[in-house]
MOPAC internal coordinates of N, CA, C and O (Angstrom, degrees):
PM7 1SCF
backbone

  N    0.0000 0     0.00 0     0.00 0    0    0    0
  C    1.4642 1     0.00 0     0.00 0    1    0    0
  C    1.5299 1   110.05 1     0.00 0    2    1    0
  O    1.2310 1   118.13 1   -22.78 1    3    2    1
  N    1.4707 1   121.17 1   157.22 1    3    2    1
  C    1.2904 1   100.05 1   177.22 1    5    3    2
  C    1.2626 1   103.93 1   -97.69 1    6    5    3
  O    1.2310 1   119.24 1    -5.30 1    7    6    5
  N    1.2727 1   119.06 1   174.70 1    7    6    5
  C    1.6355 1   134.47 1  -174.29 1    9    7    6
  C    1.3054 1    99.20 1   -62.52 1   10    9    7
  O    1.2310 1   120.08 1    -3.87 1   11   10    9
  N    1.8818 1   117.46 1   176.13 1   11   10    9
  C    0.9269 1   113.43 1  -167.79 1   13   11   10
  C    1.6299 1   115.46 1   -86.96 1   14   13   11
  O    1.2310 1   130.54 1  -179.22 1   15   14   13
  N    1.3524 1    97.27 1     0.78 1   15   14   13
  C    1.9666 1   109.81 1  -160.55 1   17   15   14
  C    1.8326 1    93.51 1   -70.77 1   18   17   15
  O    1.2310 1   126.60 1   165.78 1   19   18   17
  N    1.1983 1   104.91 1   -14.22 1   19   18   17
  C    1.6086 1    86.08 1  -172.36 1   21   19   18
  C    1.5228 1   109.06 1   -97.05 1   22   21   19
  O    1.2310 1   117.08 1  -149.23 1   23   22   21
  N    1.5121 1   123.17 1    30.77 1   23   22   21
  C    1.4055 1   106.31 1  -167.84 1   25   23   22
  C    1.6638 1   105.71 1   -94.10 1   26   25   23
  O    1.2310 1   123.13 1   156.91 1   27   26   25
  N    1.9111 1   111.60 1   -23.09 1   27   26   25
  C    1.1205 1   125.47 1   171.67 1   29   27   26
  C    1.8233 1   122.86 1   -57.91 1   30   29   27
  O    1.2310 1   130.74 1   158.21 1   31   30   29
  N    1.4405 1    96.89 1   -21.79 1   31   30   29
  C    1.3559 1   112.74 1   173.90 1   33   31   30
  C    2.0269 1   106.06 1   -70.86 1   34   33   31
  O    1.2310 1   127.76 1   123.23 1   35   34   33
  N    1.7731 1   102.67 1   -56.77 1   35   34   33
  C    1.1908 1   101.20 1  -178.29 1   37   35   34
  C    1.5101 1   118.57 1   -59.65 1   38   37   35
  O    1.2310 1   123.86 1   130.24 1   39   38   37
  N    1.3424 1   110.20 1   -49.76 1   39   38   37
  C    1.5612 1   103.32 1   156.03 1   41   39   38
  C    1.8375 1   134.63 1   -11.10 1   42   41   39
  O    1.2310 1   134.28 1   119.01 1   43   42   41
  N    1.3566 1    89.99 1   -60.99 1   43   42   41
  C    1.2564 1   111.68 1  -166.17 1   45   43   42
  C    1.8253 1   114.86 1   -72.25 1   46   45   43
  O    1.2310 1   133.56 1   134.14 1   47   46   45
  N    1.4041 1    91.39 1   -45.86 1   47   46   45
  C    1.3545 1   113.60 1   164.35 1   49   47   46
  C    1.5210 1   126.62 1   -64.86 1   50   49   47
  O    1.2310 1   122.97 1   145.54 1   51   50   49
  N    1.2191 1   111.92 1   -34.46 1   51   50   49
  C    1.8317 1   133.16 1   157.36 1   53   51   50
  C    1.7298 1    90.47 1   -43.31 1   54   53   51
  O    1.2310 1   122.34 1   105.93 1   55   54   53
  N    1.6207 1   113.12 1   -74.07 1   55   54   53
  C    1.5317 1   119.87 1  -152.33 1   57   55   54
  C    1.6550 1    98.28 1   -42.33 1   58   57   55
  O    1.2310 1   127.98 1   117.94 1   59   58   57
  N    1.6983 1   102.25 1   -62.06 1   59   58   57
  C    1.3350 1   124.77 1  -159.68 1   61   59   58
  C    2.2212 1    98.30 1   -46.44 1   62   61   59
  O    1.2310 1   140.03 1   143.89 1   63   62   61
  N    0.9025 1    78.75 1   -36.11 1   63   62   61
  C    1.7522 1    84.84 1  -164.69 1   65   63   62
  C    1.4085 1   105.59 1   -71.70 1   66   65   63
  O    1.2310 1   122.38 1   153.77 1   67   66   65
  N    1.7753 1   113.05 1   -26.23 1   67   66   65
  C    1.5733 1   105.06 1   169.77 1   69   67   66
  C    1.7668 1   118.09 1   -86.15 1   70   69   67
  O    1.2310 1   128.94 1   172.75 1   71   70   69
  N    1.7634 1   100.37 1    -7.25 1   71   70   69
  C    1.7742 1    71.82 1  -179.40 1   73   71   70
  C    1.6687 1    88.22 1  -101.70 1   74   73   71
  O    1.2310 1   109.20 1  -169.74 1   75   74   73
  N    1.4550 1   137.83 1    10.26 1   75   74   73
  C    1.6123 1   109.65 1   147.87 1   77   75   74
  C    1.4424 1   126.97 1   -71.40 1   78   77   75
  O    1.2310 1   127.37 1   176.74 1   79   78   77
  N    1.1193 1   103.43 1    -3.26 1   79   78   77
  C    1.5834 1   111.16 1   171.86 1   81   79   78
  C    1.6375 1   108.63 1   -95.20 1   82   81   79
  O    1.2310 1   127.30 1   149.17 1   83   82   81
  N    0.8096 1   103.56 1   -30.83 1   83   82   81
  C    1.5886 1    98.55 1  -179.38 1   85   83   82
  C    1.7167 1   110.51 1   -96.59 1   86   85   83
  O    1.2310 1   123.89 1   170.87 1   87   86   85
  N    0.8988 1   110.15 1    -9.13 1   87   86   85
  C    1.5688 1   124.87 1   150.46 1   89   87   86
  C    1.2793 1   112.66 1   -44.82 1   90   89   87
  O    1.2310 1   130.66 1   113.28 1   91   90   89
  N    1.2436 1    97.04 1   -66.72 1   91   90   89
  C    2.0893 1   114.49 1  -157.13 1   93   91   90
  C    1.4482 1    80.52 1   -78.65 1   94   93   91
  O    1.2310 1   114.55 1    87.89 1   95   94   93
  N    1.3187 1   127.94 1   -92.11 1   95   94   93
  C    1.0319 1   117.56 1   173.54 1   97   95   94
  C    1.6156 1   132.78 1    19.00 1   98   97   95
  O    1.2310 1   123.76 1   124.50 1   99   98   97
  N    0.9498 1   110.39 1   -55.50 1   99   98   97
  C    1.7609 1   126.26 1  -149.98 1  101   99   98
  C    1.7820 1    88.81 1  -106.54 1  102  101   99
  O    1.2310 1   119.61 1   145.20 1  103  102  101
  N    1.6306 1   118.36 1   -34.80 1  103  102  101
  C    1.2530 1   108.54 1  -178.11 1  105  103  102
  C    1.5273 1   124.77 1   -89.21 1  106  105  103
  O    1.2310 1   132.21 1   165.33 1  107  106  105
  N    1.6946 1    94.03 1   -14.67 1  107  106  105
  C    1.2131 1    92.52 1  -165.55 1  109  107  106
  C    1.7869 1   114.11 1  -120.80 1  110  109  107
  O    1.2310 1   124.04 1   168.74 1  111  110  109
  N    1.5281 1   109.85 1   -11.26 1  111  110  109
  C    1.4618 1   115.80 1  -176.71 1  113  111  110
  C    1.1314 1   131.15 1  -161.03 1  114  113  111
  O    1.2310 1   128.25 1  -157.81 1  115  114  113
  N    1.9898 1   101.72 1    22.19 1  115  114  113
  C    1.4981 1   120.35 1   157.99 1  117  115  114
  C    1.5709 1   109.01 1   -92.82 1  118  117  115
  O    1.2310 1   132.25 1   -15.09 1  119  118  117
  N    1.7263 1    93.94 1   164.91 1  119  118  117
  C    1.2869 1   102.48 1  -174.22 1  121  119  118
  C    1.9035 1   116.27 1   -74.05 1  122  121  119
  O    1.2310 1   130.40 1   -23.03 1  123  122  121
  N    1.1197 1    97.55 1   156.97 1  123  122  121
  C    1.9149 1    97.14 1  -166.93 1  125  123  122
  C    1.5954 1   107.19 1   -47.60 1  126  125  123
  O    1.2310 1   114.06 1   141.99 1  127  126  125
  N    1.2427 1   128.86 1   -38.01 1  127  126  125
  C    1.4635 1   138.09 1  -172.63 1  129  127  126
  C    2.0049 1    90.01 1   -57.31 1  130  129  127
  O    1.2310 1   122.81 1   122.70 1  131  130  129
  N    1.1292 1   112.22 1   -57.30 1  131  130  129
  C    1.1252 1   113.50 1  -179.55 1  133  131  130
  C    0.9281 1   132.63 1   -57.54 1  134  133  131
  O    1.2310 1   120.74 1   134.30 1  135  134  133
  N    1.6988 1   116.19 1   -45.70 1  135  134  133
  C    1.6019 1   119.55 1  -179.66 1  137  135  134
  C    1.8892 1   105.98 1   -74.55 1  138  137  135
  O    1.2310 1   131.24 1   176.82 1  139  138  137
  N    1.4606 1    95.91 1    -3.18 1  139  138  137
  C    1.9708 1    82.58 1  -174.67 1  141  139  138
  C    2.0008 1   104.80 1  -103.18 1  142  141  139
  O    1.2310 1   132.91 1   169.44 1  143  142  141
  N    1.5441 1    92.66 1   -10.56 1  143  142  141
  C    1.1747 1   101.28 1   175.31 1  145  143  142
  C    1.8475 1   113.22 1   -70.85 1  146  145  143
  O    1.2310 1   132.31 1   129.54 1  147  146  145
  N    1.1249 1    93.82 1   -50.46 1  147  146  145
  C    1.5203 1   108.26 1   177.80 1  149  147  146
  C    1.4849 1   122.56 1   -97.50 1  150  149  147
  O    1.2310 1   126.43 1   163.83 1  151  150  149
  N    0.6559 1   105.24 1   -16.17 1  151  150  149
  C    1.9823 1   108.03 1  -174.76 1  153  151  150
  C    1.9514 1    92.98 1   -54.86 1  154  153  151
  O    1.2310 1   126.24 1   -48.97 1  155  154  153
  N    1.1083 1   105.62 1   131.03 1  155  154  153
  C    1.8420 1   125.11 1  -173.44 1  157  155  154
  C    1.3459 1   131.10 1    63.69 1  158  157  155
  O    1.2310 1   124.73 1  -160.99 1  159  158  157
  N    1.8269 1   108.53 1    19.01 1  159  158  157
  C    1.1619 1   100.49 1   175.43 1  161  159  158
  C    1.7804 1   107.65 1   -91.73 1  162  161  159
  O    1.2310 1   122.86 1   174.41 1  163  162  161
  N    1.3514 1   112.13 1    -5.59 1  163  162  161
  C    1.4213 1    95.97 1   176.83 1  165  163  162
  C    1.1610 1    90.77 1  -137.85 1  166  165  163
  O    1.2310 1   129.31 1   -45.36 1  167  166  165
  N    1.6265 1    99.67 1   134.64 1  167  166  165
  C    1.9307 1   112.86 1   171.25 1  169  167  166
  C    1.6415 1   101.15 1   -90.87 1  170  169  167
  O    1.2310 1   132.15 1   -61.21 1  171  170  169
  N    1.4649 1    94.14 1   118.79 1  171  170  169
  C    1.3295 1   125.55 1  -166.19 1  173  171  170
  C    1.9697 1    97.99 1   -58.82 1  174  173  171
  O    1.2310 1   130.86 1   101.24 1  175  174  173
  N    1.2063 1    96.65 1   -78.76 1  175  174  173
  C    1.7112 1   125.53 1   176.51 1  177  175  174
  C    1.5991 1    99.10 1   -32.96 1  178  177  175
  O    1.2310 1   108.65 1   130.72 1  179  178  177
  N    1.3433 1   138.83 1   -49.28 1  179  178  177
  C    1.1253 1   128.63 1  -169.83 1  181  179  178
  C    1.1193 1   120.74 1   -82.20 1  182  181  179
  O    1.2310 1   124.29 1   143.39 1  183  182  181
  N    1.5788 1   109.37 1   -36.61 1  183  182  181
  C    1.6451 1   126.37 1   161.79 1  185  183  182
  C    1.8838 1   109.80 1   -56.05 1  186  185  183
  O    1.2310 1   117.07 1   136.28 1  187  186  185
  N    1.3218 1   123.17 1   -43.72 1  187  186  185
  C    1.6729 1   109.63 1   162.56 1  189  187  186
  C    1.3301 1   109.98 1   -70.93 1  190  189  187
  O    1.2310 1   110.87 1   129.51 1  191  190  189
  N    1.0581 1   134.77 1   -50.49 1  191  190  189
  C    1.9083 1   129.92 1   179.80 1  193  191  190
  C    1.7246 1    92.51 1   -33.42 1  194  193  191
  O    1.2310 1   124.00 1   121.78 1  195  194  193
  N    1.2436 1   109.93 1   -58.22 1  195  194  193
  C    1.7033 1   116.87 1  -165.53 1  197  195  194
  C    1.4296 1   117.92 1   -52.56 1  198  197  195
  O    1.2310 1   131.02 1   142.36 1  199  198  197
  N    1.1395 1    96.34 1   -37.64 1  199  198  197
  C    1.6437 1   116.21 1  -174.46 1  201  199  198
  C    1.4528 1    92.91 1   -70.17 1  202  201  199
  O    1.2310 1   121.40 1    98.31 1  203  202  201
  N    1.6035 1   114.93 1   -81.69 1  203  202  201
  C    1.3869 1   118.70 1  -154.16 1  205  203  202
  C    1.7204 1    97.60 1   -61.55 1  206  205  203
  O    1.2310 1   122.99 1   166.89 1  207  206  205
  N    0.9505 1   111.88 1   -13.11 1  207  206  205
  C    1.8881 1   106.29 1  -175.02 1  209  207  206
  C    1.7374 1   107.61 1   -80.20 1  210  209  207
  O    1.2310 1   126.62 1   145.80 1  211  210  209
  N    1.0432 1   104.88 1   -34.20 1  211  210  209
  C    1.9806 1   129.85 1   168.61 1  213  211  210
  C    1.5729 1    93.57 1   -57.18 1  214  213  211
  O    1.2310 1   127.64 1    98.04 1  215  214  213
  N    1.1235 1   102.90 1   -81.96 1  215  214  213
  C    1.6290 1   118.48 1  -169.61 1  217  215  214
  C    1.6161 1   115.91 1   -40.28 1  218  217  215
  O    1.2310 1   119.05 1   127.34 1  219  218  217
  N    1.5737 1   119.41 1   -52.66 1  219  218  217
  C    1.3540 1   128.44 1   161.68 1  221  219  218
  C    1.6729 1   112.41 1   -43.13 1  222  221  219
  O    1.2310 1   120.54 1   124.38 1  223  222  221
  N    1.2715 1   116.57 1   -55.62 1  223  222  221
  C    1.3323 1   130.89 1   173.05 1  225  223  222
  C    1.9120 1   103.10 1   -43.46 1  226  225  223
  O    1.2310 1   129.11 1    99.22 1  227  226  225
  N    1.0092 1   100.06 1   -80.78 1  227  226  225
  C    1.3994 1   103.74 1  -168.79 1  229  227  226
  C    1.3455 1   103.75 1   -61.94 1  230  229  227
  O    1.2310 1    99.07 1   159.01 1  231  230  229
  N    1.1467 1   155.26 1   -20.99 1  231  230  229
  C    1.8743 1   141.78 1   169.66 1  233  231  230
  C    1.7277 1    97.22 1   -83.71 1  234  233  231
  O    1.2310 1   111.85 1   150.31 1  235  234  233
  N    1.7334 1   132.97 1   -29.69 1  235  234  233
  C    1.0843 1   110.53 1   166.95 1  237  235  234
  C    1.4616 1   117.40 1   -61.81 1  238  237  235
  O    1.2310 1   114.44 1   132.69 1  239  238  237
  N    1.0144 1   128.13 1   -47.31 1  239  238  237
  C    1.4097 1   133.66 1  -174.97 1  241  239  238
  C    1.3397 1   101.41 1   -55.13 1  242  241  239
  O    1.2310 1   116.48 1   127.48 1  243  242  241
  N    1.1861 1   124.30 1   -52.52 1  243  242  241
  C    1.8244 1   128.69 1  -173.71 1  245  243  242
  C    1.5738 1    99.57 1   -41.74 1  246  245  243
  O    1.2310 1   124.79 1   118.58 1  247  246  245
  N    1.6068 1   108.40 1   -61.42 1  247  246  245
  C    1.0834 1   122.41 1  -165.25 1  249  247  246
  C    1.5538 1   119.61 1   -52.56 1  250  249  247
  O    1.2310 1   130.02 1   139.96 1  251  250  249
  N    1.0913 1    98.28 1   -40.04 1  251  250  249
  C    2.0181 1   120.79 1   174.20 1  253  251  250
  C    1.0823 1    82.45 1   -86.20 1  254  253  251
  O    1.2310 1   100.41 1    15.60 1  255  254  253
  N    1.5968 1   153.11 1  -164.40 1  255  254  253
  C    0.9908 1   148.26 1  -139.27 1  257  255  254
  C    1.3967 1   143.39 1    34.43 1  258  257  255
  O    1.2310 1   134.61 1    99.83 1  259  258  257
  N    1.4206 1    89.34 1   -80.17 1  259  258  257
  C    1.6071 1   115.78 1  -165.73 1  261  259  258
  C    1.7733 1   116.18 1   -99.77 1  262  261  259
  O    1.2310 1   132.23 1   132.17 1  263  262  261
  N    1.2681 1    93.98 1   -47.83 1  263  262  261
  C    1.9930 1   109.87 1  -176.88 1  265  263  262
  C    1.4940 1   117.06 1   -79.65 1  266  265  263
  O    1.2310 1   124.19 1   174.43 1  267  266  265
  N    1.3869 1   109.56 1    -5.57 1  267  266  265
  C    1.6948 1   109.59 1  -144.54 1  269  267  266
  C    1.6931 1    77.02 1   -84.40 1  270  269  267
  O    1.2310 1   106.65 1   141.51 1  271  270  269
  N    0.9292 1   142.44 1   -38.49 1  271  270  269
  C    1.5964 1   139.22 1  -160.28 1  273  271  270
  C    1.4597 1   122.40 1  -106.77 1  274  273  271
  O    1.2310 1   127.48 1  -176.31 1  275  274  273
  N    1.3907 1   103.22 1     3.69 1  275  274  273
  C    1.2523 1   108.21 1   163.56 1  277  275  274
  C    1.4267 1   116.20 1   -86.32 1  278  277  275
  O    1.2310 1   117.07 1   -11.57 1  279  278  277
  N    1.5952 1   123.17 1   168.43 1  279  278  277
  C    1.1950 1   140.07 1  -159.02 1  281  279  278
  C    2.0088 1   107.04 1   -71.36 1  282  281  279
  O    1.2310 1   123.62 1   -45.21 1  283  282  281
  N    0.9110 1   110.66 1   134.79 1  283  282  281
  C    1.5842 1   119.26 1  -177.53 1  285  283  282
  C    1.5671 1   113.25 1    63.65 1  286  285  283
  O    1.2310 1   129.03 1  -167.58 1  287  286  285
  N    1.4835 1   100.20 1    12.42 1  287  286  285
  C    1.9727 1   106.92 1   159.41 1  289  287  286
  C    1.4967 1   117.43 1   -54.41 1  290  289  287
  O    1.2310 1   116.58 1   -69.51 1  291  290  289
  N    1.3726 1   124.10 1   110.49 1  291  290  289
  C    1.2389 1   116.41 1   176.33 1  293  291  290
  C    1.7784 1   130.01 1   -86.70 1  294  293  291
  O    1.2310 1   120.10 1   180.00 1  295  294  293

């Protein structure tokens, strides 16, 4: 399992994952009052860079950590 230090990461990554939903959301199947209300308050593209840059982080660390000593670790 991993330690507990990474739960602030999942947290964070939880948040990130609701404003790409409320992104798409807002562009693609809210009502017009809505999409003009919100359309550019969240940059979509930087919010996934963030995520997948988090996400890379935390499976490298797994990998150093946890995998490096198991059997057929290269």
């Amino acid at each position: 399992m991993f330690p507990l230090q990474y739960r602030p990461f999942g947290a964070f990554r939880l948040l990130l994952d609701g404003l790409v939903v409320f992104q798409h959301f807002t562009a693609n199947a809210a009502p017009v009052w809505w999409h003009d209300r919100f359309t550019g308050l969240f940059p979509g593209s930087a919010v996934v860079f963030v995520f997948f840059a988090m996400s890379g982080f935390v499976i490298g660390q797994a990998v150093d950590r946890i995998y490096h000593a198991r059997p057929g670790a290269g």
